[in-house]
C-alpha positions as CSV (number, residue, x, y, z in Angstrom):
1,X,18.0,5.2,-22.4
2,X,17.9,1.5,-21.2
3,X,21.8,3.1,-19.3
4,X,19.6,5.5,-17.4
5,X,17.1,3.1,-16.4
6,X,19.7,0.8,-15.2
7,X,21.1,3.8,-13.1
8,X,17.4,4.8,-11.9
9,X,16.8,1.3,-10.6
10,X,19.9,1.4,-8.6
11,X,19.5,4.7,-7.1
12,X,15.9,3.6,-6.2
13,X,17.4,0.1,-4.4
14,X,20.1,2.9,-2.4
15,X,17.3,4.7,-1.1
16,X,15.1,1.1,0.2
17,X,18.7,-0.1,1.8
18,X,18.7,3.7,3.7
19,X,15.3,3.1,4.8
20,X,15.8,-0.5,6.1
21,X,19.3,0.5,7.4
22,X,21.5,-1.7,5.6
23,X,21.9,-3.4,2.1
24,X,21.6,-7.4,2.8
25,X,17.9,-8.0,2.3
26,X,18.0,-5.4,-0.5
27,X,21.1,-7.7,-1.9
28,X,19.8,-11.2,-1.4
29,X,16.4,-9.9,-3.5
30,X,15.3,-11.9,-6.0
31,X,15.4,-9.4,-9.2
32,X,13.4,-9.1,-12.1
33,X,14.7,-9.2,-15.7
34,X,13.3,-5.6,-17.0
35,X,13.8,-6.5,-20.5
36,X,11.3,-9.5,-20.3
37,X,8.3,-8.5,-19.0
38,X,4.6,-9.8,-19.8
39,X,3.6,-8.1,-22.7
40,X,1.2,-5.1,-22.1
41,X,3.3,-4.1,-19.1
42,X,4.7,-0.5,-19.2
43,X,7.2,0.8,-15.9
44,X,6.7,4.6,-15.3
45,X,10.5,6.4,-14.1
46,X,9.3,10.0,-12.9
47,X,12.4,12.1,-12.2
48,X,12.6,14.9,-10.5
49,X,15.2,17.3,-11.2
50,X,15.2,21.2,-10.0
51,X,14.5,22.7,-13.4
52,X,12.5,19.8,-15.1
53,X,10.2,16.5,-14.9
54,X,11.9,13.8,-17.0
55,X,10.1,10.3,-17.8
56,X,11.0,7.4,-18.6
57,X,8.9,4.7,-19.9
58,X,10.3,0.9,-20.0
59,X,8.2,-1.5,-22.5
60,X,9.8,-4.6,-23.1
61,X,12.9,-3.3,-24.7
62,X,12.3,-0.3,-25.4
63,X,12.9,2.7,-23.0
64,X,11.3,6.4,-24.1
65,X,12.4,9.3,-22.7
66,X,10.0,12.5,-22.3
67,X,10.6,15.3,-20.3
68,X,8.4,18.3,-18.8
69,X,9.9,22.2,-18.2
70,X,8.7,22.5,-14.2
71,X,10.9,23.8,-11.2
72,X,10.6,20.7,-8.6
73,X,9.5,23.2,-5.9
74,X,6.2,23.7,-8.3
75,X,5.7,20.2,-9.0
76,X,6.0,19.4,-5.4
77,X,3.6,21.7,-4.8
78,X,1.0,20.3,-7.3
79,X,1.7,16.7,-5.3
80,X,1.2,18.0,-2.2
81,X,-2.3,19.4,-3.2
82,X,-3.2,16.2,-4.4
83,X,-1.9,14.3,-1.5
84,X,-4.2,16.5,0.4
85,X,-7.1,16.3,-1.3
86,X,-7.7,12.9,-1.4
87,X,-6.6,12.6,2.1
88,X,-8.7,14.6,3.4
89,X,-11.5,14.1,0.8
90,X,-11.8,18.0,-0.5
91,X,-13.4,19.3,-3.4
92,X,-10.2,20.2,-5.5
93,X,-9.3,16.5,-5.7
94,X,-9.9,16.8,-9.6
95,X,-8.1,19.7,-10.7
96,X,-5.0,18.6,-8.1
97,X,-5.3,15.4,-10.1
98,X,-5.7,16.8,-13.6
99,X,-2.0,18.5,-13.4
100,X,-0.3,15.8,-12.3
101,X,-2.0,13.9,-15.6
102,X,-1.2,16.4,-17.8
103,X,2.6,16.6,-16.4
104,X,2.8,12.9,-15.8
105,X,0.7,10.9,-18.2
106,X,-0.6,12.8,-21.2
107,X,2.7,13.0,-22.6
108,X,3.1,9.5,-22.8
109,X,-0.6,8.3,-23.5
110,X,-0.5,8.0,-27.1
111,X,2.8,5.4,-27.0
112,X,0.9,3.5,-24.1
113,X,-2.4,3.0,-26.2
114,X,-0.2,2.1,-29.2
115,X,1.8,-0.3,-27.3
116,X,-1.6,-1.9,-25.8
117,X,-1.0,-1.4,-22.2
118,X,-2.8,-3.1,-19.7
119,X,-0.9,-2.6,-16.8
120,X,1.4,0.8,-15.7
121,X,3.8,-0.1,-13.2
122,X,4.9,3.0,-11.4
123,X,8.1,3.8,-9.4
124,X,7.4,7.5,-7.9
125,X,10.7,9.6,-6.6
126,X,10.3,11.6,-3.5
127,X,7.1,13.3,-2.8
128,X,5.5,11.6,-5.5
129,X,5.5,8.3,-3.0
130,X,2.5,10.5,-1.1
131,X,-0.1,9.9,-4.1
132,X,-1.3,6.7,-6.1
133,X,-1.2,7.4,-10.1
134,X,-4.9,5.6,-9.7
135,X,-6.7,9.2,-9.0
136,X,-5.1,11.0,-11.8
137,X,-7.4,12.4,-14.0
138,X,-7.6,13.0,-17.5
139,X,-10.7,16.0,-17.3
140,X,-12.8,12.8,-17.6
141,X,-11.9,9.7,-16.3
142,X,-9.5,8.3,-13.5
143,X,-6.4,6.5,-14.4
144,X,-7.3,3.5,-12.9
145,X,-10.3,3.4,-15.6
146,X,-8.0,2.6,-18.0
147,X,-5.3,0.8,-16.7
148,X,-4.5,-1.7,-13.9
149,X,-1.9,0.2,-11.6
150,X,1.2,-1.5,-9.2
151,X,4.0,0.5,-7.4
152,X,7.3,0.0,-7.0
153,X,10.4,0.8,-5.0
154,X,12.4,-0.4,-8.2
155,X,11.4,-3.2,-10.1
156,X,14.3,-4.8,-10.4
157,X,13.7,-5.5,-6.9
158,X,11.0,-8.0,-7.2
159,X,10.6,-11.1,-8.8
160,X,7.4,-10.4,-10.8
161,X,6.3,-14.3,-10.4
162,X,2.7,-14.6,-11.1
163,X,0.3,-15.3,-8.1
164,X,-0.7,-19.3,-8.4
165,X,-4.5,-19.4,-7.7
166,X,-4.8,-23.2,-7.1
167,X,-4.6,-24.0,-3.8
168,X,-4.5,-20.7,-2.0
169,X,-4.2,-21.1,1.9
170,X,-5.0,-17.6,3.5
171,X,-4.4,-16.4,7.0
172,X,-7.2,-14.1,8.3
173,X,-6.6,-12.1,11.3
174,X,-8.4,-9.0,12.5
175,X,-9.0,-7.0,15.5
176,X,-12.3,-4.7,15.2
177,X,-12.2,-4.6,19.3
178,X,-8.4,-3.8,20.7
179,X,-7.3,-5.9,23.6
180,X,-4.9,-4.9,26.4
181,X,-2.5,-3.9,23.2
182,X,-3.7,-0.6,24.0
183,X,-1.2,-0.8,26.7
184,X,1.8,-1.7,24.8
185,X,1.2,1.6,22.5
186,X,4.5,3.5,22.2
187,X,4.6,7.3,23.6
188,X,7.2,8.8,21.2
189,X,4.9,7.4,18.7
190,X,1.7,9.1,20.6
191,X,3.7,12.1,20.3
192,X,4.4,11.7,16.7
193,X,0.6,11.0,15.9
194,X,-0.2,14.4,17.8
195,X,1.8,16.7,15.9
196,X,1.0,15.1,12.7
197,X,-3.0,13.4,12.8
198,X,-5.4,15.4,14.4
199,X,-8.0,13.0,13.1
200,X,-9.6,10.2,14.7
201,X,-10.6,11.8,18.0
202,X,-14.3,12.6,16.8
203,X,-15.9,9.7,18.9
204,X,-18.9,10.8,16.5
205,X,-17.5,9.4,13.2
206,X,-16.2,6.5,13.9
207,X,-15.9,5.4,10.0
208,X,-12.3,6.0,9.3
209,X,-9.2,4.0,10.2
210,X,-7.3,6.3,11.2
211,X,-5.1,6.4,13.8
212,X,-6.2,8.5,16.9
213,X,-4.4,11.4,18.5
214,X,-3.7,9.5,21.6
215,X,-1.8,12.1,23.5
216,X,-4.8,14.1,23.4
217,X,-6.3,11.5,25.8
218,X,-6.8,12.9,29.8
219,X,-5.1,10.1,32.2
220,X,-8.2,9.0,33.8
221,X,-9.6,5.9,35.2
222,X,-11.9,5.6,32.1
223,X,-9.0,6.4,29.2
224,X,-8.2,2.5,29.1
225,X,-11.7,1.8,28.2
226,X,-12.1,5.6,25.8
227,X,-9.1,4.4,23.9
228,X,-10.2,1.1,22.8
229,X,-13.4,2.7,21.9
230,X,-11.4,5.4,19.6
231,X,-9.3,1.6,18.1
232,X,-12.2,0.1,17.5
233,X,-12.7,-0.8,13.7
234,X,-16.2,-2.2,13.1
235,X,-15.6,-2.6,9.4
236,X,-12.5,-5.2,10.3
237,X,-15.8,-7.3,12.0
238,X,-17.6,-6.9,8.2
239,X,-15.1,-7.5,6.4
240,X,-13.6,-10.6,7.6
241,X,-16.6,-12.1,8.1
242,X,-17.4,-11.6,4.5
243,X,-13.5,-13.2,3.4
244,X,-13.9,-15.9,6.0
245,X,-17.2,-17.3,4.1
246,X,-15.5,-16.9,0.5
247,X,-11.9,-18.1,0.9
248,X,-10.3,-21.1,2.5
249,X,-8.7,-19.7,5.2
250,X,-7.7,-19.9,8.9
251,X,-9.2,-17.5,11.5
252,X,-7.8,-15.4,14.0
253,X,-10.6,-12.8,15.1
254,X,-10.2,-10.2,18.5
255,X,-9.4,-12.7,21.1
256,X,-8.0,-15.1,19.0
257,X,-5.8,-12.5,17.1
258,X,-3.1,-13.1,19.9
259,X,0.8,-12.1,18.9
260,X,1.2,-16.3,20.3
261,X,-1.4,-17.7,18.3
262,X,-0.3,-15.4,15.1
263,X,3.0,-16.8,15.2
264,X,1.9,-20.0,16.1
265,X,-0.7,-20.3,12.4
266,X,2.2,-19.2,10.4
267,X,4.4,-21.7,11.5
268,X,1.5,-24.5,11.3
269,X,1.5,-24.3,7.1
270,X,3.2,-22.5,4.5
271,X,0.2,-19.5,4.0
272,X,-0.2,-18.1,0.1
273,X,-1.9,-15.2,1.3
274,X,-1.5,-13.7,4.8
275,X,-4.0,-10.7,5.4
276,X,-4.2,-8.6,8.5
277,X,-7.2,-6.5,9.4
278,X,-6.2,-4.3,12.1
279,X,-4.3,-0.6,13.2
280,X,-0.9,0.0,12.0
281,X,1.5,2.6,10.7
282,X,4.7,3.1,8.7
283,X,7.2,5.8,10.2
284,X,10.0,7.1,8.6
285,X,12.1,3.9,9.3
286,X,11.5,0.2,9.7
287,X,12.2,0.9,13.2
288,X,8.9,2.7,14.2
289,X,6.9,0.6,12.3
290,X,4.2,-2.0,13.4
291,X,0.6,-3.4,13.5
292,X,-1.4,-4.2,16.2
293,X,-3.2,-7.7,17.5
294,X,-5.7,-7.9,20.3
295,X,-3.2,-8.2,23.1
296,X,0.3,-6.7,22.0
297,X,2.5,-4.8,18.8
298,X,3.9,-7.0,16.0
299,X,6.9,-4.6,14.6
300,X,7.8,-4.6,10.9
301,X,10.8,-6.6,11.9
302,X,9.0,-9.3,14.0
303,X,6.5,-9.7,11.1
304,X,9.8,-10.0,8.3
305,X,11.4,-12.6,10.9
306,X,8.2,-14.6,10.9
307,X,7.4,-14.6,7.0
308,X,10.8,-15.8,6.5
309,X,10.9,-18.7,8.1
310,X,12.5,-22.2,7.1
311,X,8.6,-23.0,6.0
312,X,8.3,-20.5,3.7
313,X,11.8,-20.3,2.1
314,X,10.5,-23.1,-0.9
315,X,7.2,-21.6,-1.2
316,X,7.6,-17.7,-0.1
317,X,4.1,-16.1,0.6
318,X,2.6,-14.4,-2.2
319,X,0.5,-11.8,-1.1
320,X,0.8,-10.1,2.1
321,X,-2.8,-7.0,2.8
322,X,-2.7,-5.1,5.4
323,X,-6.1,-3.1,4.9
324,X,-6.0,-0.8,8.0
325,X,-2.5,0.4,8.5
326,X,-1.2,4.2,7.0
327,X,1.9,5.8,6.2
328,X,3.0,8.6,8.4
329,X,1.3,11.8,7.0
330,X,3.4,14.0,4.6
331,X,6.5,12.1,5.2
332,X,8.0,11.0,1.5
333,X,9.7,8.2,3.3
334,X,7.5,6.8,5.0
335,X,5.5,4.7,2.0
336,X,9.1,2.8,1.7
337,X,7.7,0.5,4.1
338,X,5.4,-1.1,2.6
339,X,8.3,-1.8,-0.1
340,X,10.5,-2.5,2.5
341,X,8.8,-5.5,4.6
342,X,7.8,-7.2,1.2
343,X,11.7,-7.3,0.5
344,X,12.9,-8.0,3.7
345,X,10.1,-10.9,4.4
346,X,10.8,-12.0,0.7
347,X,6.7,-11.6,0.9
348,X,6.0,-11.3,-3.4
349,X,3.3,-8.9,-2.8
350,X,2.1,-6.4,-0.6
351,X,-1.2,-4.7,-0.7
352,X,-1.3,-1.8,1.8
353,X,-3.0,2.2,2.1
354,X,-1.1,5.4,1.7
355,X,-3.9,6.9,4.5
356,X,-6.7,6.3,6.8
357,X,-9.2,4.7,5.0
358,X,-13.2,4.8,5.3
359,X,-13.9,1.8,7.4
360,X,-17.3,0.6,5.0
361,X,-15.0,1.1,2.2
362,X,-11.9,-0.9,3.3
363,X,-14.2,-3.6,3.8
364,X,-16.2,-3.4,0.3
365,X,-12.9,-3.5,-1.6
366,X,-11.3,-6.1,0.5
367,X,-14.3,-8.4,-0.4
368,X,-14.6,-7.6,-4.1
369,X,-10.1,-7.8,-4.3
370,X,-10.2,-11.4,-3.3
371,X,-13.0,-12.2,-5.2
372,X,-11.9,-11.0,-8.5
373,X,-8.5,-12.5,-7.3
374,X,-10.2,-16.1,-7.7
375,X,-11.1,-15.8,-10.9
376,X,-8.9,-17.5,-13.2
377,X,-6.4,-15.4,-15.6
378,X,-7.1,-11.6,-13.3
379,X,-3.7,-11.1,-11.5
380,X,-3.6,-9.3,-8.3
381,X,-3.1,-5.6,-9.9
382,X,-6.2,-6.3,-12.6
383,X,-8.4,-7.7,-9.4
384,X,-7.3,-4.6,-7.4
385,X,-8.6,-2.7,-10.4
386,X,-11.7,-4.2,-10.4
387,X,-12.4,-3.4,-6.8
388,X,-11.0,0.1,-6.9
389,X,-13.8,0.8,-9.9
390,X,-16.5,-1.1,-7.7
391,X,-16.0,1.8,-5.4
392,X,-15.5,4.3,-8.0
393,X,-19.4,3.5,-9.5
394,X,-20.7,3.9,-6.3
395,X,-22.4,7.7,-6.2
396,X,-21.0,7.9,-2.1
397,X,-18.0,6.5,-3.4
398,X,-16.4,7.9,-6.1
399,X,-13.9,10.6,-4.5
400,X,-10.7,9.4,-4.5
401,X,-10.7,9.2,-0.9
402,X,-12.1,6.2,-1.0
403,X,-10.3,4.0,-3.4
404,X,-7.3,5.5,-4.8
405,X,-5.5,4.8,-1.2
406,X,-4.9,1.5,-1.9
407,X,-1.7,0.5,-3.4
408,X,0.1,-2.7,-4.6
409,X,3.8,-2.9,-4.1
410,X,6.1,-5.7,-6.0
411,X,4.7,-8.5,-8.3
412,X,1.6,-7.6,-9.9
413,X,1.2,-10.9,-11.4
């Protein structure tokens, strides 16, 4: 079993090297030892084969094998009407969620409850990329109630160092009002966001973060002005106000939130944490991928080039949050990006959303992540936890929607 582990993990690092277009940053990664992980750790293999569901679960030494009689084309079903349940916040969300338990969890909960397991790390295959492991649900509680939850591209991929809380430097920048960046926005990816996301447009519900369907928009002399409106995030303004009065940090806010004076602050001092509160999206490749500041587009591969310079090489950052940016909508790949820039920037962490997120929300759990992140002994998956169930207690809250989108990729420590 440990033999088809092994061969997992390398066909998982195959398919981040396709998505990043070539092997050297997957290469020069700084792996982890599988065998010696912190007790109470268990990695979750899903497999999916055209007849069958196999599992493999990795505890220390020990790998278990389990497998499930379903034809993929079911199983992929049964994701897909989870993915769209909480992305679109339906009614169904439970039963979606209580198959993928039963197919993906239950068989295994007994040896996870003897084993004393804290912490699940999962490392989905294909479709299974679209959903979080968080919202499954066992008829009556969430997964997340029970265990703190990381994702994975492969975990030999990451070196699961733990997060060192003395002394954390963050970098803060948001953009709750967009800037002349609303110039720089690419067409082809206009066009992509209109045959995929027709949400956004509703100038009426301004409360999610989702990306608009900007060729919808009339060329007028006022669509300048109606697009920033549609950009504008006013739970970014909440939320780093809230993180700028609890953490040490430097702030880059809307004006200040320049692509200049971004580069400029991460070259000044070696940031621990960098955390960016603005639009952004993973495509299908690294390629048509990017966030937004006030006054221009930082690509994937700007941001990777910046997070790996000389400064950072002794002392690489530990935790990289971006709380408004999406993955492209039904697209299996596109969650590889978040896995991809935290290898290629040698970032150890990145905490990012599989969908448009409720603005309020965003900013609750961003407030309550670093908080429980500066307590002493909670890691960064148990203080993601922590926040997720904060949400999760809240009677407006506690639909999936709002919490389970949320995912941390690489060291959980």
């Amino acid at each position: 079993m440990r033999r088809a582990r092994d061969t997992v993990e390398l066909i998982k690092q195959s398919e981040l090297a396709d998505f990043l277009g070539g092997r050297c940053a997957i290469d020069s990664a700084k792996h982890a030892n599988l065998d010696t992980l912190t007790a109470g750790t268990a990695v979750l293999y899903p497999i999916i084969l055209p007849d069958r569901l196999e599992l493999l679960v990795s505890i220390g030494t020990d790998v278990k094998h389990f497998s499930q009689p379903i034809s993929a084309s079911n199983l992929q079903g049964d994701i897909l009407s989870l993915a769209h349940s909480v992305r679109y916040n339906t009614d169904n969300a439970e039963n979606a969620a209580k198959k993928l338990y039963d197919l993906l969890i239950a068989p295994l909960q007994s040896t996870l409850q003897q084993q004393q397991i804290k912490t699940v790390v999962w490392v989905p295959d294909g479709l299974l990329r679209l959903v979080s492991p968080a919202a499954f649900y066992d008829g009556e509680h969430y997964l997340i109630e029970q265990y703190a939850i990381a994702t994975s591209p492969g975990l030999s991929l990451f070196d699961a160092s733990p997060l060192k809380q003395e002394d954390i430097q963050v970098l803060l920048a948001g953009m709750s009002e967009p800037g002349s960046v609303v110039d720089h926005l690419p067409q082809a990816w206009a066009n992509s966001i209109s045959a995929n996301n027709t949400r956004g447009m509703n100038l009426n519900k301004p409360k999610s973060r989702a990306l608009p369907n900007l060729a919808m928009l009339p060329n007028s002399p006022t669509r300048q002005q109606t697009l920033k409106n549609i950009l504008s995030l006013p739970g970014v303004a909440q939320e780093m106000n809230s993180l700028q009065k609890s953490i040490p940090n430097t702030f880059l806010m809307n004006e200040t939130f320049t692509v200049n004076n971004f580069k400029h602050q991460l070259l000044q001092q070696p940031y621990s944490v960098v955390h960016i509160a603005s639009h952004g999206v993973f495509g299908n490749t690294a390629d048509n991928s990017f966030v937004m500041a006030y006054d221009d587009l930082i690509t994937i591969n700007q941001l990777e080039q910046l997070l790996k310079a000389d400064k950072f090489k002794q002392q690489p950052v530990q935790l990289l949050t971006l709380s408004a940016c999406q993955t492209a909508e039904g697209d299996d790949r596109a969650p590889l990006g978040l896995s991809g820039i935290a290898i290629k920037a040698k970032v150890r962490s990145t905490l990012g959303t599989l969908w448009p997120v409720d603005d309020e929300a965003a900013a609750q759990l961003m407030t309550e992540f670093y908080k429980n992140l500066s307590k002493a002994g909670v890691n960064k998956a148990q203080a993601l936890q922590q926040a997720q169930l904060s949400l999760l207690k809240q009677k407006g809250l506690k639909h999936p929607f709002y919490w389970s989108p949320f995912i941390l990729v690489g060291s959980w420590l």
